[in-house]
C-alpha positions in Angstrom: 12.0 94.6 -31.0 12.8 93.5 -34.9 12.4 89.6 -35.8 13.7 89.0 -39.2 13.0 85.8 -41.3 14.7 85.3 -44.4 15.3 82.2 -47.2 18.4 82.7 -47.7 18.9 79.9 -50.3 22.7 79.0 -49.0 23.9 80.7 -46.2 27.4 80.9 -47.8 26.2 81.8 -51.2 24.6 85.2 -49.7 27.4 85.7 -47.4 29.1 86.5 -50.7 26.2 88.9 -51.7 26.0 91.3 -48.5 24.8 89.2 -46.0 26.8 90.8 -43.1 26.4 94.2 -44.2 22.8 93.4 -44.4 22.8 92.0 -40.7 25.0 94.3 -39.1 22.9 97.3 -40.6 19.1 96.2 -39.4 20.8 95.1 -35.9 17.9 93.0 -35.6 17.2 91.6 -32.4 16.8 87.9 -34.2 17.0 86.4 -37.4 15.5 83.9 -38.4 17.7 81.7 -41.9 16.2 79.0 -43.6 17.8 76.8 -46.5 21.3 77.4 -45.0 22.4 74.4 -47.2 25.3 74.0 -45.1 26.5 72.3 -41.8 27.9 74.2 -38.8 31.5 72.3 -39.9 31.6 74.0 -42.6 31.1 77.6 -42.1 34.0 80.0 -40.6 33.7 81.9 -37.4 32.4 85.6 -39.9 29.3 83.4 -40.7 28.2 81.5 -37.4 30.1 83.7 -34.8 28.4 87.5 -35.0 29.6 89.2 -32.5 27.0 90.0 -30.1 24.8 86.9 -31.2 24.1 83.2 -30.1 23.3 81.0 -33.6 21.2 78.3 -32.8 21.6 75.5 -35.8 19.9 73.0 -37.1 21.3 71.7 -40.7 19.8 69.0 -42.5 21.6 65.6 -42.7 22.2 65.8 -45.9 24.6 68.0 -47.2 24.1 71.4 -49.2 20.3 70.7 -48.6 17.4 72.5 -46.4 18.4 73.5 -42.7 17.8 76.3 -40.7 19.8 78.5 -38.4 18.3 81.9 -35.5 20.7 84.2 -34.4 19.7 85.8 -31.1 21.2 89.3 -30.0 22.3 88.2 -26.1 20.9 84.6 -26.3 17.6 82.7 -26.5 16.1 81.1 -22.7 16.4 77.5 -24.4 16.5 76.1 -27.7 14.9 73.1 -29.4 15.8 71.6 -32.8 13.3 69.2 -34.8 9.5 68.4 -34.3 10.5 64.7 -32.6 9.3 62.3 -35.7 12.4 61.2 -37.6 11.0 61.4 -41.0 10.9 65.6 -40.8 13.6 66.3 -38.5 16.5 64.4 -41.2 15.8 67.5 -43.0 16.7 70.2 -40.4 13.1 72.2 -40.9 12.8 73.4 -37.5 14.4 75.5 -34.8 12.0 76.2 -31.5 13.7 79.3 -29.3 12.2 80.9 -26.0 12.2 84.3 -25.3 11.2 85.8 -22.1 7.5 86.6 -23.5 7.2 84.2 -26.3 8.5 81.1 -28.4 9.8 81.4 -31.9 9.5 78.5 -34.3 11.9 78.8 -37.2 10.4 76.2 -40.0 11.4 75.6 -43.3 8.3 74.0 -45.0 8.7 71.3 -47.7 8.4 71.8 -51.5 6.4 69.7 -53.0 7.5 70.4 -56.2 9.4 67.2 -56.8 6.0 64.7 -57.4 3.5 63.2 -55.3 5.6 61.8 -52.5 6.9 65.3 -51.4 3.6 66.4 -51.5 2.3 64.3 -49.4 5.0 64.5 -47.4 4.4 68.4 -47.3 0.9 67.8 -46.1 2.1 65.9 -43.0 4.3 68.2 -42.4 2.0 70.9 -42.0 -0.4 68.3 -40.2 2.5 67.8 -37.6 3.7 71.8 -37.0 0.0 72.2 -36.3 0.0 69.4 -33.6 3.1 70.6 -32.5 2.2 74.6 -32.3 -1.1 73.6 -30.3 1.0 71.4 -28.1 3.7 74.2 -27.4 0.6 77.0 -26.6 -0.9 75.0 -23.9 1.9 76.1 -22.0 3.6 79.1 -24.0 0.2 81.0 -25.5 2.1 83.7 -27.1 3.9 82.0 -30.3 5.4 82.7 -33.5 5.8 81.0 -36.4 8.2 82.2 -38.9 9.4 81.2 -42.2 9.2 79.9 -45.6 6.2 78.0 -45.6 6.3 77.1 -49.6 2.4 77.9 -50.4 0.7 81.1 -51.1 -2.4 81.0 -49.6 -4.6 83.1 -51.9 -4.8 84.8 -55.3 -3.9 88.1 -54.2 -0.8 86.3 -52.8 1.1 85.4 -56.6 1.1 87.0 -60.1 -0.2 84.6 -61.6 -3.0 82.2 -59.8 -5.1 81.0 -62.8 -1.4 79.4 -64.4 -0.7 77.9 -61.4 -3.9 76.1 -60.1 -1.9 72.8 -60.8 1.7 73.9 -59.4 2.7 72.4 -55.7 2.7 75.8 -53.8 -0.4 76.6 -55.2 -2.4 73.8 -54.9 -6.1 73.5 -53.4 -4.7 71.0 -50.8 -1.9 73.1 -49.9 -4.0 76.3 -49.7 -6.5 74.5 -47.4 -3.4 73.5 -44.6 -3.2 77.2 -44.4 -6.8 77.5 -43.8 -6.5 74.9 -41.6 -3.4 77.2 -39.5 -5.6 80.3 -39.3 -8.7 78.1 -38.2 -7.0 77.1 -34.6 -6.9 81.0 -34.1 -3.5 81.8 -35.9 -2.9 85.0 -38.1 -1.4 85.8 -41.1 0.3 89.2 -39.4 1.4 90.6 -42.7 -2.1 90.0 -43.9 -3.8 91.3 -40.9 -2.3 95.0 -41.2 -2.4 94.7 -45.0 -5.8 92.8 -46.5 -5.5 94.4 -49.9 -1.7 94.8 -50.4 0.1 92.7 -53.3 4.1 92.3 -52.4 5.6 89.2 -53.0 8.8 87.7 -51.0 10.3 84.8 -53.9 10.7 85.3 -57.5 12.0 82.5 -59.6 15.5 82.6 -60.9 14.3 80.6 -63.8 12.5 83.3 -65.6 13.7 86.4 -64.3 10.8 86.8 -62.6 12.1 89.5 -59.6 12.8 91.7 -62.5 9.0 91.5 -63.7 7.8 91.3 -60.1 6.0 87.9 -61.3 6.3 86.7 -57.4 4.8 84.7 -54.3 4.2 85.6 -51.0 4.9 82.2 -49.8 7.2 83.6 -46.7 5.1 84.0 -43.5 5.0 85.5 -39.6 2.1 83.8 -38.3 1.1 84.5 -34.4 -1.1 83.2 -31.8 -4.0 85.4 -31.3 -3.1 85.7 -27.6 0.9 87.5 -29.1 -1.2 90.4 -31.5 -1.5 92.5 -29.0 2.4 92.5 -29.0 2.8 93.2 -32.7 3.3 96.8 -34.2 3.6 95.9 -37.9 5.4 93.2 -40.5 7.2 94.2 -43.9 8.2 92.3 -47.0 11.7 93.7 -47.2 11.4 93.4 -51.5 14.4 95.7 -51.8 16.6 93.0 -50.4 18.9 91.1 -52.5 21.4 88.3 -51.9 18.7 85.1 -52.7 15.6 84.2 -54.4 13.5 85.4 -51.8 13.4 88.3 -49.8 13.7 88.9 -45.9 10.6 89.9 -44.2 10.4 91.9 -40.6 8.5 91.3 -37.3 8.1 95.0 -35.6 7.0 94.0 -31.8 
């Protein structure tokens, strides 16, 4: 089985750039969109109607912002959209799917880029996927959590760590909500069959970064420790273009 996630930083912008060549290619058995930017209104039927697929949306309320979107080869068991607390699920960050031997969350995770505020509000958020993710395993064990989760964790996982000690995405109270993740018995799967490996998944369009591989690994499968035993490996699909950030694979 193949779980892709992917940022794709407007759904219709990478449309233009591949996207269903891309898709029809890895024949994934779901993928997993974030920052679709767009509302289900305004896409055509070649963007939310693959054949073989149910899409499962979740856009944000306001437009050409955030959302999130899993397609499902056949279709999912049930689908939930939003965390329940107003103040995140505005922003379309979340789509919750069941499968017949897991749930999938789909979560686009703040930037905190933008001041204080955001980070802040970044922080709860985290606080609240945890809540929710322990909620979910009491009756679902096997999970996983997929997506762009805005933070890389540790120095191994950017170029450049020492120049951005100070930078949301890289801050200590960022990094410590991912230790906080992995400390209710999640894993890092990309990290778990690669400790030492340096590949990153977003590059900044600013500085033409992809083309000096100055990049973060800020894009992330987490699991439950009761779904490793299901995993065969994950990849950062670098080679991808179309966005800012690259897709990366499940392999179950």
């Amino acid at each position: 089985m193949k779980i892709f996630s992917w940022n794709v930083n407007g759904i219709r912008a990478v449309h233009k750039k591949g996207f269903p060549e891309w898709f029809k290619e890895e024949a994934a058995d779901i993928v997993c969109l974030q920052e679709i930017k767009a509302s289900v209104e305004q896409l055509d039927d070649s963007i939310k109607s693959i054949e073989g697929y149910s899409s499962y949306w979740n856009p944000a309320r306001r437009k050409g912002y955030s959302g999130v979107a899993t397609f499902v080869k056949g279709q999912a068991l049930s689908c939930e959209k939003g965390l329940g607390l107003e103040e995140f699920d505005t922003e379309g960050r979340v789509i919750i799917t069941k499968h017949e031997n897991f749930s999938l969350l789909n979560i686009y995770f703040p930037n905190g880029q933008m001041g204080e505020e955001r980070i802040k509000y970044k922080l709860e958020f985290y606080r609240e996927v945890i809540r929710f993710c322990e909620t979910l395993r009491k009756t679902q064990p096997k999970l996983i959590i997929c997506g762009d989760f805005n933070t890389a964790h540790n120095e191994i996982d950017l170029k450049n760590p020492k120049a951005n000690e100070k930078t949301s995405g890289f801050l200590p109270v960022e990094r410590e909500m991912l230790d906080k993740f992995l400390s209710y018995g999640y894993i890092d799967v990309f990290r778990h069959f690669y400790p030492d490996k340096i590949q990153y998944s977003w590059w900044s369009y600013r500085t033409r970064a992809r083309e000096r591989n100055a990049g973060w690994r800020i894009d992330y499968f987490y699991v439950s420790q009761e779904m490793l035993g299901d995993i065969l490996d994950c990849e950062i699909l670098d080679n991808v273009q179309g966005s800012d950030h690259c897709p990366i694979a499940l392999y179950l």
